[in-house]
C-alpha positions in Angstrom: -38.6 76.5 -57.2 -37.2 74.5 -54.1 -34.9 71.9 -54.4 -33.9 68.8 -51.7 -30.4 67.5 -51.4 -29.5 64.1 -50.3 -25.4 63.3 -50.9 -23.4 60.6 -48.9 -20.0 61.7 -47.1 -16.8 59.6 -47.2 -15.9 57.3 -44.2 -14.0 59.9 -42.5 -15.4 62.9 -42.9 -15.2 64.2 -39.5 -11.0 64.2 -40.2 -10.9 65.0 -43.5 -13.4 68.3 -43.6 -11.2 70.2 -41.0 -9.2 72.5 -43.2 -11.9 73.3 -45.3 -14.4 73.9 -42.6 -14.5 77.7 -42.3 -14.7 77.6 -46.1 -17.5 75.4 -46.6 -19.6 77.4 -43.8 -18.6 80.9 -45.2 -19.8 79.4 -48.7 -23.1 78.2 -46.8 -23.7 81.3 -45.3 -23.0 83.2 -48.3 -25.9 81.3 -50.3 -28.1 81.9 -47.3 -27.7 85.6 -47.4 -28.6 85.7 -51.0 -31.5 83.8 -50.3 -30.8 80.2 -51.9 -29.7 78.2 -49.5 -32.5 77.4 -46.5 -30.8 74.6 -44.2 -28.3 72.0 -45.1 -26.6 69.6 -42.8 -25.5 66.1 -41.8 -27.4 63.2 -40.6 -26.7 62.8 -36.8 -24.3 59.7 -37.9 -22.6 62.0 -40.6 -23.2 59.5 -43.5 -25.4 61.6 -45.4 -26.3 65.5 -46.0 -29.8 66.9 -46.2 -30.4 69.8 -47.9 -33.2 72.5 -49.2 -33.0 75.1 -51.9 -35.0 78.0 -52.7 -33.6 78.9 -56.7 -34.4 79.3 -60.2 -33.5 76.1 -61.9 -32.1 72.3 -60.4 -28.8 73.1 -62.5 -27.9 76.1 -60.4 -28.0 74.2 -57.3 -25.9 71.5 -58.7 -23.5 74.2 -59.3 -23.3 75.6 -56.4 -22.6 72.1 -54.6 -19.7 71.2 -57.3 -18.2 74.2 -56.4 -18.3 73.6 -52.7 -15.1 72.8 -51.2 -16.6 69.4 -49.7 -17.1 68.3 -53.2 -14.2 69.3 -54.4 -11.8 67.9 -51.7 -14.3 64.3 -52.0 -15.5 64.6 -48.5 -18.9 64.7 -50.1 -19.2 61.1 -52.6 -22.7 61.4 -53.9 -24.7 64.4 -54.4 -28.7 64.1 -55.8 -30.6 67.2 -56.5 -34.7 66.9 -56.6 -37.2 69.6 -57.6 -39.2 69.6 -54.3 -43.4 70.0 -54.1 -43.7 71.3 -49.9 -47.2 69.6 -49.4 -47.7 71.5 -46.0 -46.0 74.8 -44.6 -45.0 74.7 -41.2 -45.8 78.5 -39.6 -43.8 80.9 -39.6 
């Protein structure tokens, strides 16, 4: 099933996320490689991240994003998780 993520970041993200940076991308990477994570990232004004997930159930995303350093350090505030329908495939 795919899943889209929509969270808020704190006012000052940009400061605050710098020691935990490597971290969070390794982590990112990681769930890429294993073939759950497809992109994630912040909005251009970094208020809010986008995300999609390919995995088996909504709860193992969630998981994986409370265990994020960005969640745990609160540079992420909000975090929603939807079960996703893709309407149209863009080509490969």
């Amino acid at each position: 099933m795919r899943f889209v993520l929509w969270g808020r970041y704190c006012a000052d993200a940009l400061e605050r996320r710098t020691p935990y940076r490597e971290e969070h991308l390794a982590g990112l990477r990681q769930q890429q490689q294993d073939g759950i994570l497809i992109t994630l990232g912040p909005t251009e004004d970094t208020s809010h991240v986008f995300g999609i997930y390919e995995a088996t159930s909504q709860e193992q995303v969630e998981e994986l994003l409370h265990g994020d350093v960005y969640w745990r350090q609160g540079i992420w505030t909000e975090l929603q998780v939807y079960p996703w329908i893709e309407a149209i495939k863009m080509p490969a």
